[in-house]
C-alpha positions in Angstrom: 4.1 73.5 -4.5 3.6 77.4 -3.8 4.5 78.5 -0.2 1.2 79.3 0.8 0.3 75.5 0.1 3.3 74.0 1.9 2.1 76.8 5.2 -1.2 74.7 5.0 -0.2 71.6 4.9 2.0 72.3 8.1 -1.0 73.4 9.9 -3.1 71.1 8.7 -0.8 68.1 9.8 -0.3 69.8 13.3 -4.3 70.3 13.4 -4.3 66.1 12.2 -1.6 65.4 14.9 -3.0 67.4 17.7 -6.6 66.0 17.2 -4.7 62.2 17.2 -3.8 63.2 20.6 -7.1 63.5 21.9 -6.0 65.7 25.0 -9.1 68.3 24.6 -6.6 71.1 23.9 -7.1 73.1 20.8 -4.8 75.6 19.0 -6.3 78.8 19.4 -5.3 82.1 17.0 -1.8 82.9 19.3 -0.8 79.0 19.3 -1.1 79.0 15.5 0.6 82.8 15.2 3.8 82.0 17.3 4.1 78.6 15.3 3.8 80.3 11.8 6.5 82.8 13.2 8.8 80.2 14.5 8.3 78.6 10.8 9.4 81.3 9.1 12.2 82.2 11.2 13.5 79.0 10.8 13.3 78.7 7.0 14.7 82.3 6.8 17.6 80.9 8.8 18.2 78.1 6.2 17.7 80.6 3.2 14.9 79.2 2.0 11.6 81.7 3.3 8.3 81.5 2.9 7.4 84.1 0.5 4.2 85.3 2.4 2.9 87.7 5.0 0.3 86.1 7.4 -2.6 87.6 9.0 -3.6 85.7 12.1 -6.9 86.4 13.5 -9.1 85.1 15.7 -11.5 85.2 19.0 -9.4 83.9 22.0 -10.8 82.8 25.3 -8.8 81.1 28.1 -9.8 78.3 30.0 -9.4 80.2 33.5 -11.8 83.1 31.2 -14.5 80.3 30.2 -15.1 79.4 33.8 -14.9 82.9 34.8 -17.6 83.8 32.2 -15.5 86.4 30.7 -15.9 88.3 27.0 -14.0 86.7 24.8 -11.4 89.1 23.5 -10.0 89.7 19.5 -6.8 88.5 18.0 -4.8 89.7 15.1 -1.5 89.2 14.6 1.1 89.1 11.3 3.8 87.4 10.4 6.2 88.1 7.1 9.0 86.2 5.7 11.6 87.0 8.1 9.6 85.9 10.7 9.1 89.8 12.2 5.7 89.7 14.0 3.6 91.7 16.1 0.2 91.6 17.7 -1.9 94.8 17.3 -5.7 96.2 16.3 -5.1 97.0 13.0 -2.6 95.0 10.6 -1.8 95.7 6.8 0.1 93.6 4.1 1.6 94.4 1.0 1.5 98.1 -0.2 -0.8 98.6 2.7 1.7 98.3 5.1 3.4 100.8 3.9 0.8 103.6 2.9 -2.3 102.5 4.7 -1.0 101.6 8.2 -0.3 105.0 9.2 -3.6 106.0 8.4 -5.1 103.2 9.8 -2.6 104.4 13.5 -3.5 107.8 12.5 -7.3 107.6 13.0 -8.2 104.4 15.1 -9.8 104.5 17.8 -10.8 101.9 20.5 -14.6 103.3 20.7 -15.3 103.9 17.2 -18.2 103.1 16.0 -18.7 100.2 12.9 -19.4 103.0 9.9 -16.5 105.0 11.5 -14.2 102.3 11.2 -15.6 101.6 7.6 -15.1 105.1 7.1 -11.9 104.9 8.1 -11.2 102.1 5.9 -12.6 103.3 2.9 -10.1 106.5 2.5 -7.0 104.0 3.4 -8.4 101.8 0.9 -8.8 104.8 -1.7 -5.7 105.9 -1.1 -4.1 102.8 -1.7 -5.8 102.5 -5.2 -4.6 105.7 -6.3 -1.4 104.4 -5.5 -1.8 100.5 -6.9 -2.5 100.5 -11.4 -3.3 96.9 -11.0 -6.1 97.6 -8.7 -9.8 98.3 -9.0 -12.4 100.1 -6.5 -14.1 97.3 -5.4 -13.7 96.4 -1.4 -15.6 93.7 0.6 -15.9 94.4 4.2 -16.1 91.5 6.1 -16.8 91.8 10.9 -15.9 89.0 13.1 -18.4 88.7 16.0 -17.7 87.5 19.7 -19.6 84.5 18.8 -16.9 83.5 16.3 -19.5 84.3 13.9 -18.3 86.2 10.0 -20.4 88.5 8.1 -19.3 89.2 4.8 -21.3 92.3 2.9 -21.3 92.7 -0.7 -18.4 94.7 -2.9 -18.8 98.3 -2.5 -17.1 100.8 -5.1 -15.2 103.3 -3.5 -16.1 106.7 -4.4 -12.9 108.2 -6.7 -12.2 111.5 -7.7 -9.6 111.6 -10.6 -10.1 115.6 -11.0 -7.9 116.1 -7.8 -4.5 119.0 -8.6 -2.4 116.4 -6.8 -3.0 113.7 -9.5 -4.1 115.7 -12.3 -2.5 118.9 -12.4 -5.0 119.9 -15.5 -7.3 122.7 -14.7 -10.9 121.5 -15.2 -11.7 124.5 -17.1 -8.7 123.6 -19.6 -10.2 120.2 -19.8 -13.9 121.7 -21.1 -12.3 123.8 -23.7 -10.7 120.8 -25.2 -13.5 118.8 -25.4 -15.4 121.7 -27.2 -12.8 122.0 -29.7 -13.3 118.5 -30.6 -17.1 118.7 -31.3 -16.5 122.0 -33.4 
């Protein structure tokens, strides 16, 4: 069994056990973060990790909020391996934690606007394809709602520009002459 199916069947059985309890409390996107954390400490511990990096997200509401009749607010948190974990706006696994994240902290900002923060993520995403061989240039953008509600657009092909002197340092004029040699 992979790690990512033994992660779900742990939650799945604490979902299974916490519904048998019938106490009207539900896990909410923080309960289910600091338990995936406190799993992955503990198998780090033993030497036996979870090979996976978790992105926790959700729309969180407290009880004190509900009655109060405040906006719910957004969760997203991650979680590797180790167990390291952090709560912020933006989050990036992989490769992109590496090369994407300081874009992403470079250019967020709390008020954009939903095509700035596309925008934004469209030249992260670019730049980690340069990056990535095994990669194409199709992204899905996907916005959570308030309402809990998920809207998932189509693939979009990122706009790529292969001609650039940082990743071909082959004049463009060079390039032409070459290509008329061939059809003489």
């Amino acid at each position: 069994m992979s790690d990512f199916q033994t992660v779900i069947e742990t939650l799945t059985d604490l979902e299974t056990e916490n519904f048998c309890e019938n106490d009207g409390i539900a896990l909410r996107a923080p309960d289910i973060h600091s338990y995936l954390t406190r799993i992955c400490y503990n198998r780090r511990s033993r030497m036996d990790p979870l090979y996976n990096q978790f992105v926790i997200a959700g729309v969180v509401q407290s009880k004190e909020e509900e009655e109060k009749k405040v906006e719910q607010d957004f969760y997203l948190g991650y979680t590797d391996l180790y167990g390291t974990t952090f709560v912020d706006n933006y989050v990036a696994t992989g490769i992109g934690g590496h090369i994407a994240l300081p874009l992403l902290r470079k250019y967020y900002d709390e008020n954009m606007t939903i095509q700035q923060a596309k925008k934004v993520l469209e030249d992260a995403m670019r730049v980690l394809y340069y990056r990535d061989c095994r990669s194409i240039n199709k992204i899905i953008f996907a916005k959570v709602t308030r309402e809990g509600g998920v809207e998932i657009e189509a693939p979009v092909s990122l706009e790529t520009n292969w001609d650039m002197r940082e990743i071909n340092p082959v004049p463009a004029h060079l390039k032409v002459e070459k290509d008329e040699e061939k059809t003489e």
